[in-house]
C-alpha positions in Angstrom: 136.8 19.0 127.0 135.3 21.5 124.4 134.5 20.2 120.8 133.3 22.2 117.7 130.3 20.6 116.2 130.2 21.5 112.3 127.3 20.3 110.8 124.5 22.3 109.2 121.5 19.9 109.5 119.6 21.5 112.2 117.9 17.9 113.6 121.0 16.1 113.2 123.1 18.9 115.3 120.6 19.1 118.0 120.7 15.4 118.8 124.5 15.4 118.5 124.4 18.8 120.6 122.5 17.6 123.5 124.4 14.2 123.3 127.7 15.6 123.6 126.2 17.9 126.8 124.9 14.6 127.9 128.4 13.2 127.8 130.2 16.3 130.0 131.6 17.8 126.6 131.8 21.8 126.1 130.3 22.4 122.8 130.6 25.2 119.9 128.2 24.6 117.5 128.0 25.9 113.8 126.2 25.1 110.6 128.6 26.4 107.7 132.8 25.9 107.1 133.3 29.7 106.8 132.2 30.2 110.4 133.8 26.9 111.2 137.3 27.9 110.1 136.8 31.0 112.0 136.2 29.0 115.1 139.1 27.3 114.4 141.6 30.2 113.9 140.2 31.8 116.9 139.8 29.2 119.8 141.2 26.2 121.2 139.6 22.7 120.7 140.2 19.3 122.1 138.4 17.3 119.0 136.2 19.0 115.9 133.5 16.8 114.2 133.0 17.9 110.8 130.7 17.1 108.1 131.4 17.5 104.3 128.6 18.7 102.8 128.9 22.3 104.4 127.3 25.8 103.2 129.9 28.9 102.3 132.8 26.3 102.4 133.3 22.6 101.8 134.4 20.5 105.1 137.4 19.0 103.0 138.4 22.2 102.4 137.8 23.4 106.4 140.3 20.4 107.2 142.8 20.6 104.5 142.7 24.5 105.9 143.6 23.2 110.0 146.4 20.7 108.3 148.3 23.1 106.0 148.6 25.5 108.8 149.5 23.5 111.5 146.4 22.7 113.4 146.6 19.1 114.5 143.4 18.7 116.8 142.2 15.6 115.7 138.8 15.2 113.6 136.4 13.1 113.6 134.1 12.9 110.1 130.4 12.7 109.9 129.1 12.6 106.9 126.7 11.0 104.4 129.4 10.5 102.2 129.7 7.2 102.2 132.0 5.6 98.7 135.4 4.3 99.5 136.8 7.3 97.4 135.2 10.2 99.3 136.4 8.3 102.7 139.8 7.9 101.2 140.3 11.7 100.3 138.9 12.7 103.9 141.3 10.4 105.5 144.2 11.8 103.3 143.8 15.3 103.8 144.1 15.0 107.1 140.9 13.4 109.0 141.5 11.0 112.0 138.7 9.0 111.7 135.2 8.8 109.9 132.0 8.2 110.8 129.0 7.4 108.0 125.4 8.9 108.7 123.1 7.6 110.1 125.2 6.4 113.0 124.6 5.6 116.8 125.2 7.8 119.1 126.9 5.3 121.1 129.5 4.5 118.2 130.0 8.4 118.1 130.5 8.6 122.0 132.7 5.8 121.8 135.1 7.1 118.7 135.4 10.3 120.5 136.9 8.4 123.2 139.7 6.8 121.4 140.4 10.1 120.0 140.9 11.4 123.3 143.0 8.1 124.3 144.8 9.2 121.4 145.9 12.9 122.6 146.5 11.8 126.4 148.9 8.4 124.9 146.8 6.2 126.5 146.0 2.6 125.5 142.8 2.3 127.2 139.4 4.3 128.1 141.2 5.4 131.5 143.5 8.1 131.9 146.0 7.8 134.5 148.8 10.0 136.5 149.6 6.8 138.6 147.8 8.3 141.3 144.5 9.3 139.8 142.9 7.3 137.2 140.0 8.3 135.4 137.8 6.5 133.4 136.5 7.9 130.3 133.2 5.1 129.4 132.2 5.5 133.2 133.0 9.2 133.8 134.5 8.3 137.2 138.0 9.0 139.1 139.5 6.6 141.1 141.9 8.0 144.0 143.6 5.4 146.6 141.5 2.5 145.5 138.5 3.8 145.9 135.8 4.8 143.1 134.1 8.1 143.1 131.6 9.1 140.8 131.8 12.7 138.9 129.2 15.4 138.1 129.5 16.6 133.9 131.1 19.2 135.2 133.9 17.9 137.6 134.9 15.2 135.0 135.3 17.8 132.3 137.8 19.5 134.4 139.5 17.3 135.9 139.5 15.1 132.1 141.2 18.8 130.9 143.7 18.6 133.6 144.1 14.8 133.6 144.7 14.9 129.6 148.3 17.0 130.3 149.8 15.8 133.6 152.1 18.2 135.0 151.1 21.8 133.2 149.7 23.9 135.2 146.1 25.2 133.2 144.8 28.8 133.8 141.2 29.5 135.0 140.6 30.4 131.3 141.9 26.9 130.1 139.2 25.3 132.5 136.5 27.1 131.7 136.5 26.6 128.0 136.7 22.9 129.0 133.9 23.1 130.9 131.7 25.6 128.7 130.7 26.0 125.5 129.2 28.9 123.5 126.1 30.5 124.9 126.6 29.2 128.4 127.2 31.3 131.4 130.1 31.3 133.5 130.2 31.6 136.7 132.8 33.8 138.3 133.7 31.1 140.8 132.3 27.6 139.0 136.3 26.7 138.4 136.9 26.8 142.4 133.7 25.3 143.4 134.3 22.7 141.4 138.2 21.5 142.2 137.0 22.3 145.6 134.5 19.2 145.1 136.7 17.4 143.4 139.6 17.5 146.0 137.0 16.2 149.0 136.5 13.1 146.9 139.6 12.5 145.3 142.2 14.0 148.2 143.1 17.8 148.6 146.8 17.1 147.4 145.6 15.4 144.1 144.7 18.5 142.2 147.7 21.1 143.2 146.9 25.3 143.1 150.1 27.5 141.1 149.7 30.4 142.8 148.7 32.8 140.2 148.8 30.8 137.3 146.0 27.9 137.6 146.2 24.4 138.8 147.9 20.9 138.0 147.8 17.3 138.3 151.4 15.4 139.7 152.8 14.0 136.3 153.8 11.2 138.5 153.6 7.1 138.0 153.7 4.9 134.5 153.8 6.4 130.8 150.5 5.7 129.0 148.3 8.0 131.3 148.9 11.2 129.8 150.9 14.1 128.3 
């Protein structure tokens, strides 16, 4: 899943950095809202964490930006703005949820996760197809009843595929789930890594469009995915 990090304390985005690595995220990181609408106009992104107090352009104004032109990737605040009034305008120009500083890493890990409940409709921290479930806290699949535990990597992919059952997502699509700026792909990482995935989970579960990409079975009960 890859994530823009806006933030422009350099200490602060670090430790947020690595954490999100830690948690098999794909991160673009920058430090002003100029460069951060930019990002935004140019790529893709699952979830954005923004802060307010931004160089070159206010975050209120990066986010009222994404909402007046149609951009509905949900955001996550994370600021030191703290007042009920400053909350309330964040929320009403469009944010999805809000984080004060300091905050736990573990809160922030945790509210990322109900956003991403959130976009695949799910009610709980697993994703599910009815025939693969995977579980967003643990970062592990289960396939047939039994539990397999997933590299960074293979849950990234396999979270990007898992989040829209039934599309079929090009090589490109998976590799800016899996990397983020700065790191370097590998011509074959996308292969190498369904090919893990399908000796633990089943070869059927994760399905090749000739040509196009791959697909999970948009199969089972609603509330998994879409």
């Amino acid at each position: 899943m890859r994530v823009l990090l806006v933030e422009d304390d350099q200490m602060l985005g670090s430790a947020v950095l690595q954490a999100l690595h830690d948690a098999a995220y794909a991160v673009d990181w920058v430090q002003d809202g100029a460069t951060a609408s930019t990002a935004l106009d140019g790529h893709d992104y699952e979830l954005v964490l923004l802060d307010l107090g931004l160089p070159r352009r206010d975050g209120i104004q990066v986010l009222r930006r994404m909402r007046s032109r149609g951009d509905a990737t949900p955001v996550l605040v994370i600021t030191a703005r703290d007042s009920v009034d400053e909350r309330i305008e964040g929320l009403d120009v469009g944010a999805d949820d809000y984080l004060g500083k300091p905050f736990a890493v573990g809160e922030l890990l945790a509210r990322l996760r109900a956003l991403v409940r959130r976009t695949g409709g799910a009610t709980t921290s697993t994703l599910t197809n009815g025939i693969v479930s995977l579980e967003l806290a643990e970062k592990r699949a289960v396939s047939n009843g039994v539990v397999h535990n997933l590299s960074h990597r293979e849950f990234a992919l396999l979270q990007a595929l898992m989040l829209r059952p039934g599309a079929v997502l090009s090589r490109t699509q998976l590799e800016q789930s899996i990397y983020g700026w700065g790191e370097e792909v590998e011509s074959n990482a996308v292969d190498v890594i369904i090919h893990g995935l399908r000796r633990k989970l089943g070869a059927d579960r994760i399905r090749n469009v000739r040509g196009l990409g791959w697909r999970v079975e948009h199969a089972g009960p609603a509330g998994g995915g879409s």
